[in-house]
C-alpha positions as CSV (number, residue, x, y, z in Angstrom):
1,X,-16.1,23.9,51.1
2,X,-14.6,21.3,49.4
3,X,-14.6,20.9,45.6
4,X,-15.6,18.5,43.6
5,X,-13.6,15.8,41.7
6,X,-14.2,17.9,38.2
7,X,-13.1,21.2,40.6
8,X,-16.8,22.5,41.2
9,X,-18.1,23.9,44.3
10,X,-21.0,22.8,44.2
11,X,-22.8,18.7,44.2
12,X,-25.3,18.5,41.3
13,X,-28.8,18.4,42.9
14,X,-29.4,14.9,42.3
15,X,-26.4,13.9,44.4
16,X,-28.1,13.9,47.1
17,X,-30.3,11.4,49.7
18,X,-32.9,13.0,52.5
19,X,-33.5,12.4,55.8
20,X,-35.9,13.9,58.1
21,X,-38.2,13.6,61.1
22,X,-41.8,14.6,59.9
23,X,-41.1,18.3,60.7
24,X,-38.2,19.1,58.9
25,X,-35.3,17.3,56.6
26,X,-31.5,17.4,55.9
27,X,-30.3,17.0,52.2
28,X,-26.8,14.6,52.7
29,X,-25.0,15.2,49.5
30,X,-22.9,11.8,47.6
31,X,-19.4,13.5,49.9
32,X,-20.9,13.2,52.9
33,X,-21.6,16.8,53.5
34,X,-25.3,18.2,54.9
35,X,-25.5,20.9,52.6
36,X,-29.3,22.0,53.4
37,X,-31.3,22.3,56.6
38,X,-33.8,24.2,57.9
39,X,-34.3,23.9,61.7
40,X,-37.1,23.2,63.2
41,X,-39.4,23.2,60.5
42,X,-39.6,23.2,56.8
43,X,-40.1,27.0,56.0
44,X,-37.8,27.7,59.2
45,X,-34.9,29.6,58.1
46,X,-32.0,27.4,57.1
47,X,-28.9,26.6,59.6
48,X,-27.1,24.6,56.4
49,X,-27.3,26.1,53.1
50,X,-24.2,25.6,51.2
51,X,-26.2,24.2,48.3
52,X,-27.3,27.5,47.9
53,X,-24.3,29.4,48.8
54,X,-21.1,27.2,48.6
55,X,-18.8,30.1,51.2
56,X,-22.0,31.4,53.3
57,X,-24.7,28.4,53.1
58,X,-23.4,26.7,55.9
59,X,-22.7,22.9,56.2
60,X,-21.6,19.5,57.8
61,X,-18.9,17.9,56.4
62,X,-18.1,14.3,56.8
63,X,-16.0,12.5,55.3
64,X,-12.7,10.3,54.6
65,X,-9.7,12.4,54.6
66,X,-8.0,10.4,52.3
67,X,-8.8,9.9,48.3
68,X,-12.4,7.7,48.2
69,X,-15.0,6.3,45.9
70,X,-18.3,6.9,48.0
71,X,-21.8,5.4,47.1
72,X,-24.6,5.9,48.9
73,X,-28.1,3.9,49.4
74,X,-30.7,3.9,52.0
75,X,-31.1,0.9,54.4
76,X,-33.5,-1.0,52.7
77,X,-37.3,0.1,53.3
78,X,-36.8,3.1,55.5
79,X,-35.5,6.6,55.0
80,X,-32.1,6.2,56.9
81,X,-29.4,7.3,54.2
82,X,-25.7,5.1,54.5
83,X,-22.7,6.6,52.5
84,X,-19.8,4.6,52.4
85,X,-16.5,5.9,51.9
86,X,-14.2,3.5,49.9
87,X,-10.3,4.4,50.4
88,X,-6.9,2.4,49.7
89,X,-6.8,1.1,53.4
90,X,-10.4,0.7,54.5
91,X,-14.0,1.2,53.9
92,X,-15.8,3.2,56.2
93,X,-19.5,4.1,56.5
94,X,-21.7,6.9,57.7
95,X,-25.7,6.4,58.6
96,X,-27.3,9.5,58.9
97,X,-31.3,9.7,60.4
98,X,-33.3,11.9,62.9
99,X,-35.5,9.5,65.1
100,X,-39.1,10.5,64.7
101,X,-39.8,10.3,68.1
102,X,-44.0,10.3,69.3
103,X,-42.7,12.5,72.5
104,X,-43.2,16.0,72.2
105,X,-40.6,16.9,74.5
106,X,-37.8,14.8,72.5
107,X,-39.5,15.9,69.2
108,X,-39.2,19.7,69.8
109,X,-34.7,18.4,70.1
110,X,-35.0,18.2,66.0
111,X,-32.2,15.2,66.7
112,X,-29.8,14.7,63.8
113,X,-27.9,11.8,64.1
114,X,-24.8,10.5,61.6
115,X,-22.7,7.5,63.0
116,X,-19.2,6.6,61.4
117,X,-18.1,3.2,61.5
118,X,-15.1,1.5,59.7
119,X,-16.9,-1.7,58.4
120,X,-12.7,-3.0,57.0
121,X,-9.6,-2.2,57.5
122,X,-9.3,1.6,58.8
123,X,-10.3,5.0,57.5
124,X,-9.3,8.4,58.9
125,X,-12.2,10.9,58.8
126,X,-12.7,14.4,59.2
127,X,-16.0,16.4,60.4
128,X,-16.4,20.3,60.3
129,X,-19.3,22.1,61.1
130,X,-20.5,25.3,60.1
131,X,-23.8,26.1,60.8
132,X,-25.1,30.0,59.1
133,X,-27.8,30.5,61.0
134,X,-31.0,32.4,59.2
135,X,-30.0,31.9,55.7
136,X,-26.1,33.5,56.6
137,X,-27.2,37.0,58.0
138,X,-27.5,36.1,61.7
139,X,-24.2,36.1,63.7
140,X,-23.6,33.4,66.1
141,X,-21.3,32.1,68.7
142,X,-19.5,28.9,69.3
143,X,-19.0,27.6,73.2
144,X,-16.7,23.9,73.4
145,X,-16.8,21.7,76.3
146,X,-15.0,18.8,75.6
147,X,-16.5,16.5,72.8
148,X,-19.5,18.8,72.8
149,X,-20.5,22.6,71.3
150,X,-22.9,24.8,71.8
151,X,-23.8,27.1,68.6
152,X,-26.1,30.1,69.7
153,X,-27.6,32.9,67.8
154,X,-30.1,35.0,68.9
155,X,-33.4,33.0,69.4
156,X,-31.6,29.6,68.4
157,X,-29.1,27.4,69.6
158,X,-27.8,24.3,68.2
159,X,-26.2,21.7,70.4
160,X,-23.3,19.0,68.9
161,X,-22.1,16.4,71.1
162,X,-19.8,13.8,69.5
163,X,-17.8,10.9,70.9
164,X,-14.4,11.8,69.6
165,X,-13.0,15.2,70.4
166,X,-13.3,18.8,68.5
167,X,-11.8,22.3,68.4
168,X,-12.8,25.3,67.1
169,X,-11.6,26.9,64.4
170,X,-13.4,30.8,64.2
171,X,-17.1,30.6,64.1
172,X,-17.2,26.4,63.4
173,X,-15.8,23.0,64.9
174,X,-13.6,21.1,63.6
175,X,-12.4,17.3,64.3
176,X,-10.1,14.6,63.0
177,X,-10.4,11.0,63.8
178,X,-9.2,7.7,62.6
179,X,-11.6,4.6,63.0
180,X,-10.4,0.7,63.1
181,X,-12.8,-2.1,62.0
182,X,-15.4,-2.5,64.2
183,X,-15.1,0.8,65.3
184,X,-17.8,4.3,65.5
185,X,-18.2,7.5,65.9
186,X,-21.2,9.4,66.9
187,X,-22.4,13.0,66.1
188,X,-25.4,14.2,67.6
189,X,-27.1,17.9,66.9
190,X,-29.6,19.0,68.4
191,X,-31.9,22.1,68.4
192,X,-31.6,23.0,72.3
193,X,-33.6,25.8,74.5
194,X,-36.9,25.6,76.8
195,X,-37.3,22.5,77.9
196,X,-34.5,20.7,76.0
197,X,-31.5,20.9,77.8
198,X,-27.9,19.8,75.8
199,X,-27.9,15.7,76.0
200,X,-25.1,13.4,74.9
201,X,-25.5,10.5,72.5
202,X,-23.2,7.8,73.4
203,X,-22.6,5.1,71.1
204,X,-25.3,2.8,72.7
205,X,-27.7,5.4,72.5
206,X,-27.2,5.6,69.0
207,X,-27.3,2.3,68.1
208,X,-30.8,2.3,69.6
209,X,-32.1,5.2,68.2
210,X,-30.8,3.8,65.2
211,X,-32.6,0.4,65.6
212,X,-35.8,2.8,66.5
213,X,-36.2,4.4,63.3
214,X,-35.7,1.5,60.9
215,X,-38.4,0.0,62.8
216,X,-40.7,3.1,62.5
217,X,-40.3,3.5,58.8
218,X,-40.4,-0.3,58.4
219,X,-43.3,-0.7,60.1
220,X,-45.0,2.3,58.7
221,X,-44.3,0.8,55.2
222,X,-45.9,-2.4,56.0
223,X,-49.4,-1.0,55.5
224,X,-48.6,-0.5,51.6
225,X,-50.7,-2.4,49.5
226,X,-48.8,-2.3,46.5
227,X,-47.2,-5.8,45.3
228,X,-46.8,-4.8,41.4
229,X,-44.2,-4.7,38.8
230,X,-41.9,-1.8,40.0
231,X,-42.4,-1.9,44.1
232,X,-39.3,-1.0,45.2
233,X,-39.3,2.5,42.8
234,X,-42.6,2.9,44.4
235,X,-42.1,2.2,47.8
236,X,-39.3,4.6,47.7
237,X,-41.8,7.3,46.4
238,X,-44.5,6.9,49.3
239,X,-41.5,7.0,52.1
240,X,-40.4,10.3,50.3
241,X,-44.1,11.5,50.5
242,X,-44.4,10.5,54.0
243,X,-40.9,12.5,54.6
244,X,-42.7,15.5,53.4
245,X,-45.1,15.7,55.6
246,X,-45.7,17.6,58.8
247,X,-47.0,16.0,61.8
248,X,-48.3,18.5,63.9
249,X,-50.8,19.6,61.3
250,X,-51.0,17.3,58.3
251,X,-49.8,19.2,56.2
252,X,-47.8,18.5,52.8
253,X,-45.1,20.4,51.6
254,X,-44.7,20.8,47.7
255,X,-40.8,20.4,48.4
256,X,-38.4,20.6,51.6
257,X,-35.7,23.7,49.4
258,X,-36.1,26.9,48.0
259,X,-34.6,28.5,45.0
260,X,-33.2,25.2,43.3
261,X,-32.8,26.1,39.5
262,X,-35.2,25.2,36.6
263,X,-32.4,25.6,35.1
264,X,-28.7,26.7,35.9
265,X,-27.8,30.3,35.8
266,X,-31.5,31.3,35.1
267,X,-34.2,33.0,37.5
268,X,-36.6,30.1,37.3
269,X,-36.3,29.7,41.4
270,X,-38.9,29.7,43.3
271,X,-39.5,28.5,47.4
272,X,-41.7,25.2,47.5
273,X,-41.6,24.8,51.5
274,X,-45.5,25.2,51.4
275,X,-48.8,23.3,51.1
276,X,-50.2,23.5,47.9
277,X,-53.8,22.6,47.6
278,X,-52.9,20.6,44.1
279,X,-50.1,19.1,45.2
280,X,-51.4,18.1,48.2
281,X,-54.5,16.7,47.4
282,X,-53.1,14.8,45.1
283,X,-50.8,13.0,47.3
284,X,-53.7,12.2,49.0
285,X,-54.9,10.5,46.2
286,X,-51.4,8.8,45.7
287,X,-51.1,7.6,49.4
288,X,-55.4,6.3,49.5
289,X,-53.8,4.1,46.7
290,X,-51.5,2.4,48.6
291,X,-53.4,2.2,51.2
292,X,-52.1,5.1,53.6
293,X,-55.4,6.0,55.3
294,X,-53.9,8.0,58.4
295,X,-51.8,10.4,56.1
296,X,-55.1,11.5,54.2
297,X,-57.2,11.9,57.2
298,X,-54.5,13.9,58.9
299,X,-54.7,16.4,55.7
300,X,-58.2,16.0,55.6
301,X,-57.9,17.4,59.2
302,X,-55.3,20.2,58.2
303,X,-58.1,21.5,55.4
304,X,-60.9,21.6,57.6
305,X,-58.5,23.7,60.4
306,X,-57.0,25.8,58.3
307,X,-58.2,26.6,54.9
308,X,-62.4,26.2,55.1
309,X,-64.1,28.7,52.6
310,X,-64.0,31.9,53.5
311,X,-60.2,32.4,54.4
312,X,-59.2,33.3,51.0
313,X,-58.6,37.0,49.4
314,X,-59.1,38.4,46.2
315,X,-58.5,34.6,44.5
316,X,-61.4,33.3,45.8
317,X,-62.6,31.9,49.0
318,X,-59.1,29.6,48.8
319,X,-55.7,29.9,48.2
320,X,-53.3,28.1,46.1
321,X,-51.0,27.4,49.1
322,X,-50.2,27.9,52.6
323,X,-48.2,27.6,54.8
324,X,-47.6,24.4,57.1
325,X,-49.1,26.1,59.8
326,X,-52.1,27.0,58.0
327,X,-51.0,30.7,57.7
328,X,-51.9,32.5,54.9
329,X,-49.3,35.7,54.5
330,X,-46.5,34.0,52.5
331,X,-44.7,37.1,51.3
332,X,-41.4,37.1,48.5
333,X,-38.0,38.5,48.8
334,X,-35.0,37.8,47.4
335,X,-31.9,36.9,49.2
336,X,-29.2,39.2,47.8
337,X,-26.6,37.9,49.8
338,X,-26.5,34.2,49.0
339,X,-25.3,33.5,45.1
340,X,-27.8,30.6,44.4
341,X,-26.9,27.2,43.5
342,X,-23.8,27.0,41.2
343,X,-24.5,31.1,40.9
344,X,-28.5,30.8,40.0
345,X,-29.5,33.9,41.3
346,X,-31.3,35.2,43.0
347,X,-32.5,32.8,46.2
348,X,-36.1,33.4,47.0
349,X,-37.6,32.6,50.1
350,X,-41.7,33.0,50.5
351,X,-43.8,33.0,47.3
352,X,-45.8,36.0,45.9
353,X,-48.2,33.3,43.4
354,X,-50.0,32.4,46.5
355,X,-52.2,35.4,45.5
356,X,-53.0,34.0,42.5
357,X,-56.0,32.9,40.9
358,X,-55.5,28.9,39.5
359,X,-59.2,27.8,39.5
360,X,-57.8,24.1,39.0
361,X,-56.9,23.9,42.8
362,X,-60.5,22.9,43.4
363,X,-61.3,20.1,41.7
364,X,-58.0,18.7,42.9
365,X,-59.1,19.2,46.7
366,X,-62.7,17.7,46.1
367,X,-61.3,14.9,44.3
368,X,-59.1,14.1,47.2
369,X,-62.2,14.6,49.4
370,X,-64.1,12.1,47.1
371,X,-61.7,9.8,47.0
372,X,-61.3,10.0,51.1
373,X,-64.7,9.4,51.0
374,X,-65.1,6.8,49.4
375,X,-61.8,4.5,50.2
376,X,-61.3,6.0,54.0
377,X,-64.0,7.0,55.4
378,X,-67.3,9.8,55.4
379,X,-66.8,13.3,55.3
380,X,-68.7,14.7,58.1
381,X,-72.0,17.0,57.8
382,X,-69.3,20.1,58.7
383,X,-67.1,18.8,56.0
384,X,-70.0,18.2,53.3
385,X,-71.2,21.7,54.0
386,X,-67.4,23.4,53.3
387,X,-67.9,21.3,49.7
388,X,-70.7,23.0,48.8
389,X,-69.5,26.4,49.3
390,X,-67.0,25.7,47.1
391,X,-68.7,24.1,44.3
392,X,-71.0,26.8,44.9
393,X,-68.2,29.3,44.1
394,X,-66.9,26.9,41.8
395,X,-70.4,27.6,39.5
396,X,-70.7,31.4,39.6
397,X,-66.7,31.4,38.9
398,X,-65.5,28.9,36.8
399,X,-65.5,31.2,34.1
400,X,-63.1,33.6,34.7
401,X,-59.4,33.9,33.1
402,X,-57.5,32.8,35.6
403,X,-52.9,32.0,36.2
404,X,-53.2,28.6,35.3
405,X,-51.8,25.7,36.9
406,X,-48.3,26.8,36.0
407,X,-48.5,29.9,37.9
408,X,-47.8,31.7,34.7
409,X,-46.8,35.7,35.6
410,X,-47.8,36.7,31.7
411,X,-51.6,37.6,32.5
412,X,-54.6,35.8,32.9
413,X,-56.2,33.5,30.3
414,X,-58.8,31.1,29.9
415,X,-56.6,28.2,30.6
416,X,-58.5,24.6,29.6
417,X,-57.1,23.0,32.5
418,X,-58.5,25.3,34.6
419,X,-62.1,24.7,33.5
420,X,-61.3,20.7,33.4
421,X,-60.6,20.9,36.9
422,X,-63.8,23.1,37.6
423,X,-65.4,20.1,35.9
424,X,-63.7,17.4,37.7
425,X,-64.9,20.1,41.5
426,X,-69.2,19.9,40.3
427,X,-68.9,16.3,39.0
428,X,-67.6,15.0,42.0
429,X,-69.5,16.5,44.4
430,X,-72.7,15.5,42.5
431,X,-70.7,12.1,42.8
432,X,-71.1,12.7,46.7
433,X,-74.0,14.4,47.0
434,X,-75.6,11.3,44.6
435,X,-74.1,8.0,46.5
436,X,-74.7,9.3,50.3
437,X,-78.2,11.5,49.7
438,X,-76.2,14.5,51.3
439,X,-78.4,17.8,50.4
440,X,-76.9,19.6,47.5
441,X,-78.2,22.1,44.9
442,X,-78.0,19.2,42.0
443,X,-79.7,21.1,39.6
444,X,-77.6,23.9,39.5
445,X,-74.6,22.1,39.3
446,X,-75.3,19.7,36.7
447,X,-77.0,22.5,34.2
448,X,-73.4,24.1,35.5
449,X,-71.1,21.1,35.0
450,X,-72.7,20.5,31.5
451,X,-71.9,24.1,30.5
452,X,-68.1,23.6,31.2
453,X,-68.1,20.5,29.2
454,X,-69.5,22.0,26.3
455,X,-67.2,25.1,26.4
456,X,-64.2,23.0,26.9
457,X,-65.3,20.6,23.8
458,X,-66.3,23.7,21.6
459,X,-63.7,26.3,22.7
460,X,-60.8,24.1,23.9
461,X,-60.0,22.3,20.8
462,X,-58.3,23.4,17.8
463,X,-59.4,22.4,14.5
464,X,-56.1,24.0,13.0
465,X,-54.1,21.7,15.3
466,X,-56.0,18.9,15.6
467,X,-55.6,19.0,19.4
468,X,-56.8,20.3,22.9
469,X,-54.8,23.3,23.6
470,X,-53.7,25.4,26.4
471,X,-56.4,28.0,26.4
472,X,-59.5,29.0,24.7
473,X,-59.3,29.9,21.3
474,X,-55.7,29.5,20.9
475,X,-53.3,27.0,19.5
476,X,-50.9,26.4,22.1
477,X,-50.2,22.7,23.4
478,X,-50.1,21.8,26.8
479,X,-49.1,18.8,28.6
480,X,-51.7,19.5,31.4
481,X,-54.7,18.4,28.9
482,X,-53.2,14.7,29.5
483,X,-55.3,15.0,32.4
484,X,-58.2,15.1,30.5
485,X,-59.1,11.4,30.3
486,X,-57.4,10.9,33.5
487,X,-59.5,12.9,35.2
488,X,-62.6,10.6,33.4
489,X,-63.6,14.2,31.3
490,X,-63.0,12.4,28.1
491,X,-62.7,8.1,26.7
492,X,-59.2,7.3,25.9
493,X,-59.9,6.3,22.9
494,X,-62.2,9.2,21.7
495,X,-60.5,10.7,18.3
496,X,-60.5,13.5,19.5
497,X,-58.3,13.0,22.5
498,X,-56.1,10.4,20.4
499,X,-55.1,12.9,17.9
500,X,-54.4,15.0,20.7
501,X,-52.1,12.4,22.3
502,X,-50.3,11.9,18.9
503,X,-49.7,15.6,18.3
504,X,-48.6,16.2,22.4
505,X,-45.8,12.9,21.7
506,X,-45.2,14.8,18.1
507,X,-44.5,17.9,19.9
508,X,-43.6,18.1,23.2
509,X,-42.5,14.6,24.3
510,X,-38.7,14.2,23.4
511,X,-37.7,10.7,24.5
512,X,-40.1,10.0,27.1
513,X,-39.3,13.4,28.8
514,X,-42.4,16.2,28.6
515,X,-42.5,19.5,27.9
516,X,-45.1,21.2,30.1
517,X,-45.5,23.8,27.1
518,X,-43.3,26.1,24.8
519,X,-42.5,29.3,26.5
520,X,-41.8,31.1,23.4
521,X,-45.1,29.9,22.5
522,X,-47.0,30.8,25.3
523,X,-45.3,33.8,27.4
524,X,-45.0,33.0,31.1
525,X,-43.8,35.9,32.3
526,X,-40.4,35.0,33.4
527,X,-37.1,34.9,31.1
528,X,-35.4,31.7,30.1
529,X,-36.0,28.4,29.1
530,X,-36.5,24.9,31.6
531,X,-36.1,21.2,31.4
532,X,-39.0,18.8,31.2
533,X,-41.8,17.9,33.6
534,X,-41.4,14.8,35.2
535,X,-45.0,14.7,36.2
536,X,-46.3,15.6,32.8
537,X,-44.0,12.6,32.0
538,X,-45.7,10.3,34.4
539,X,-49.2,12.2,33.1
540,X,-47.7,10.8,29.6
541,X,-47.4,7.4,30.6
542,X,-50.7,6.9,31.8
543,X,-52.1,8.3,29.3
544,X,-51.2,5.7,27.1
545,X,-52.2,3.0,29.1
546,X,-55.7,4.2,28.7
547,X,-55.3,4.9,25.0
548,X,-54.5,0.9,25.2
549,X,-51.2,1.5,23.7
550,X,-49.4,-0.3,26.8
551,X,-45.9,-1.4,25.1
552,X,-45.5,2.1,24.7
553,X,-46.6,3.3,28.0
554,X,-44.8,0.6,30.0
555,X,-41.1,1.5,27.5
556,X,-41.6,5.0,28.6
557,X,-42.2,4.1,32.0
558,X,-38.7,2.6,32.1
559,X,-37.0,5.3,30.2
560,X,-38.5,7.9,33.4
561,X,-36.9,5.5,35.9
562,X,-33.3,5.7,34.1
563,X,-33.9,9.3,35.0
564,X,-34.2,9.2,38.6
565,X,-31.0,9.7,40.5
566,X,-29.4,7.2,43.0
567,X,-32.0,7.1,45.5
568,X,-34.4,6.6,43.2
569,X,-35.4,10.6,43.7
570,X,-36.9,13.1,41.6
571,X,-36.8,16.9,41.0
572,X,-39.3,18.8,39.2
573,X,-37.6,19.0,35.9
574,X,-35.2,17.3,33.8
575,X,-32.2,18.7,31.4
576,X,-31.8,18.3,28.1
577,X,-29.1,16.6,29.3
578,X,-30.2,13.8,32.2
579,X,-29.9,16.0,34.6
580,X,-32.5,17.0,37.8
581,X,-33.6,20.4,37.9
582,X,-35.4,22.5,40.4
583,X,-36.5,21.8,43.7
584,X,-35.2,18.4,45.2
585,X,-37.2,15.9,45.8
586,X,-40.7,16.9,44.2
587,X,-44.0,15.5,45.6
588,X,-45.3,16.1,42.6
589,X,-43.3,13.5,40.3
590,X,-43.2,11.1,43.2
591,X,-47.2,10.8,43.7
592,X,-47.5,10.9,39.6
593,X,-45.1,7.8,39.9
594,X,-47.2,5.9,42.1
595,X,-50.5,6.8,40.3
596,X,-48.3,5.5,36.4
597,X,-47.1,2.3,38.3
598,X,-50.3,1.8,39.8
599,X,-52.4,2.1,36.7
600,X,-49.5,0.3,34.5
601,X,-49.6,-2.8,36.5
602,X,-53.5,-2.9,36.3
603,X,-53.1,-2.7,32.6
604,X,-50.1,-5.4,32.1
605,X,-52.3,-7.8,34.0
């Protein structure tokens, strides 16, 4: 693979755009090169991996063959990536996108497309691809037919066809071209078997399929109802949220990669190719706010399918995540043989915290199912009775030590966000239950309700400290209390929650970045330190525009933007030193984006 200018193997994370087709998506590093790709679906295992594994990942490479300054943007208001390629003689272009196509035939092809053209003078290129199919452990053959390759392994086989010609070279293909302004080049790979016989892409055809999918993502982007302050950053969030998504069920993925570092040469990696219950319901909350209806009901749809009470194990009757299926088994093992990204072992692939207990998860799904009902459109009786159960769980349970919303792996503990969130579960449903006259045990769940407030109030705040803290009876901090008036548990301006605000920013903000909490502190289980949490620091901003203190918010605000990388993108965490950490992008920071604009704007008139 080639190196970097600095002599590194390996792109950081944030030098990368996406692409993707609702079922899957590529990462396209700043050199041209696909260096992750999991075919056909998100948790499928990965054909491209060379983020992970710089010799046995597997990539594509494209790019100039002679010295280049690249940049690289997406066509405005759609998710097709450009990188442009700017050498001595020329400047040359390549516009990678998969077509999300409504056919199911044409969708089960999983087309990748990337089209060259030499927008001045001329540019010699060169393309190799080397797919590694299941993560690098399952051997493959190569067959070539003039300007087209078939890739087969057992169970899978990949398809290339391109309009310029290739050769093999061992297990990969290989091809060297020179373009002239006004010329192209078209690759075309495609996932091949069943029904979908090998099909060429000619030029034409690309062009079309090219015109296609600006128009679908254009289109689909026209239904925002967000005109504020910061719409392109915004924007750019919801079509990365939409990108995450998987069509044929609804559901959300946390992240499209596995095993990108918390931080470099540390263990902090963990696989976010599943649903989460938090995360997803909260980008339900994100997209209701701009006005994306059919995303939330399709999610809407995925929870009554596949997780209704009842499915769940010893962690209650839901759990924290699933898989985009709706399948519930989401075992861990390591990957021994791939080195990790820039050596971060080890690789990970499943995740053993979906046993876990993390009692928050369900006032984050009946939130998003109050919010659905209220901006989209009525839950149905079927619906209504699932939201019972589970504030009926919710009420003889909320009281247990639980893993937290960080998935700590230190032990249980009576974690405050975990009983906010059981209060935010009750008080919405009473919300519900109240507005629409839907049967409900109100009682109960009010004398129930009240009881969590009082503990959290009594037992959640530190004298000592002056603060809300992580759990009962303790003295840790925790950015995840900025949820507290967020979640409408506590005024903005109650003292209380305002010396808690100043001793958080005294604490654990540095810059506008934010700490989730201090693991030396507060054991987690797992050995090493990790960057900030951009959603805590999106939590922090809007935190301050309910506090009133909106110069400081809205300064913040910009400071998080400065952070994001190119594309506008977002990780989980950042560095101490700028840079993204962790899985790439994160719905998480995205969705707490939209929510900080959203409420900003409001604020700044």
């Amino acid at each position: 693979m080639p190196r970097t200018a600095d002599g590194r193997r390996y792109l950081p994370i944030a030098e990368h755009g996406l692409i993707g087709d609702l079922r899957s998506v590529a990462l396209v590093g700043t050199d041209g090169t696909i260096d992750w790709y999991c075919c056909p679906a998100f948790d499928a295992p990965s054909v491209f991996a060379s983020i992970l594994d710089a010799e046995r990942g597997g990539c594509f490479e494209l790019a100039a063959t002679v010295p280049a300054r690249t940049k690289q943007f997406y066509f405005p208001d759609t998710n097709v990536l450009m990188t442009r390629f700017f050498t001595e003689d020329g400047v040359g272009e390549v516009q990678d996108f998969m077509p999300v196509d409504g056919e199911p035939a044409e969708a089960e092809r999983h087309r990748l497309i990337r089209r060259v053209v030499c927008v001045r003078g001329s540019v010699p290129f060169r393309t190799r691809v080397a797919p590694r199919f299941d993560y690098g452990t399952r051997p493959h053959t190569v067959r070539l037919n003039g300007e087209s390759a078939l890739f087969e392994a057992d169970g899978m086989a990949l398809a290339l066809t391109a309009t310029v010609p290739l050769e093999v070279d061992g297990l990969d293909v290989r091809g060297d071209f020179k373009l002239g302004e006004g010329e192209s080049a078209v690759f075309a790979l495609d996932k091949v078997g069943g029904e979908v016989s090998p099909r060429r892409c000619a030029r034409t055809e690309a062009e079309e399929q090219l015109a296609a999918t600006v128009t679908y993502w254009r289109t689909w982007l026209a239904s925002s109802r967000y005109r504020g302050r910061w719409r392109e950053m915004v924007h750019r969030s919801a079509l990365t949220l939409k990108l995450l998504t998987y069509a044929p069920t609804g559901a959300i993925v946390a992240a499209p990669t596995t095993s990108l570092p918390e931080r470099l040469g540390g263990e902090r990696n963990w696989d976010y190719r599943y649903v989460w219950v938090r995360d997803a319901a909260f980008c339900v909350y994100a997209l209701l706010r701009l006005g994306f209806t059919g995303e939330a009901e399709a999610f809407m749809d995925f929870v009554t399918r596949h997780i209704s009470p009842g499915d769940g194990k010893h962690s209650g009757p839901l759990q924290i995540m699933y898989g985009i299926d709706g399948r519930a088994d989401l075992p861990e093992r390591t990957l021994d043989h791939l080195e990790g990204h820039e050596g971060s072992a080890p690789v990970r692939v499943g995740n053993a915290a979906a046993d876990q207990l993390q009692l928050d998860i369900y006032g984050a799904l009946i939130d998003s199912i109050y919010l659905y009902d209220k901006w989209a459109k009525p839950i149905s009786s079927g619906q209504w009775d699932d939201v019972t159960a589970l504030v009926d769980w919710v009420c003889a349970h909320w009281d247990q030590p639980d893993e937290g919303v960080w998935e700590t792996r230190g032990g249980r503990k009576n974690f405050l966000y975990s009983r906010l969130m059981c209060w935010v579960a009750i008080e919405r449903a009473i919300r519900m239950a109240t507005r629409r006259g839907l049967p409900a045990d109100l009682p109960r769940w009010r004398e129930c309700r009240d009881t969590i407030y009082r503990r959290i109030m009594s037992r959640g705040w530190s004298e000592e400290r002056r603060a809300f803290v992580q759990h009962e009876d303790g003295d840790v901090l925790d950015a995840a209390v900025l949820m507290m008036p967020l979640t409408k548990f506590i005024a903005p301006t109650d003292p209380k929650w305002l010396s808690t605000l100043d001793v958080l920013t005294e604490e654990l903000v540095s810059d506008s970045l934010v700490y989730r909490y201090d693991p030396e502190s507060s054991p987690d289980g797992v050995r090493g330190d990790e960057g900030t949490f951009s959603i805590c620091s999106f939590w922090y901003v809007e935190a301050m525009v309910h506090a009133g203190r909106i110069d400081e918010a809205r300064l913040a605000f910009e400071k998080m933007l400065t952070y994001a990388n190119h594309l506008g993108l977002y990780a989980e965490e950042i560095s101490h030193t700028g840079e993204q950490q962790g899985n790439f992008p994160q719905a998480f920071t995205h969705l707490a984006l939209i929510s900080a604009a959203f409420n900003l704007d409001r604020a700044l008139g």
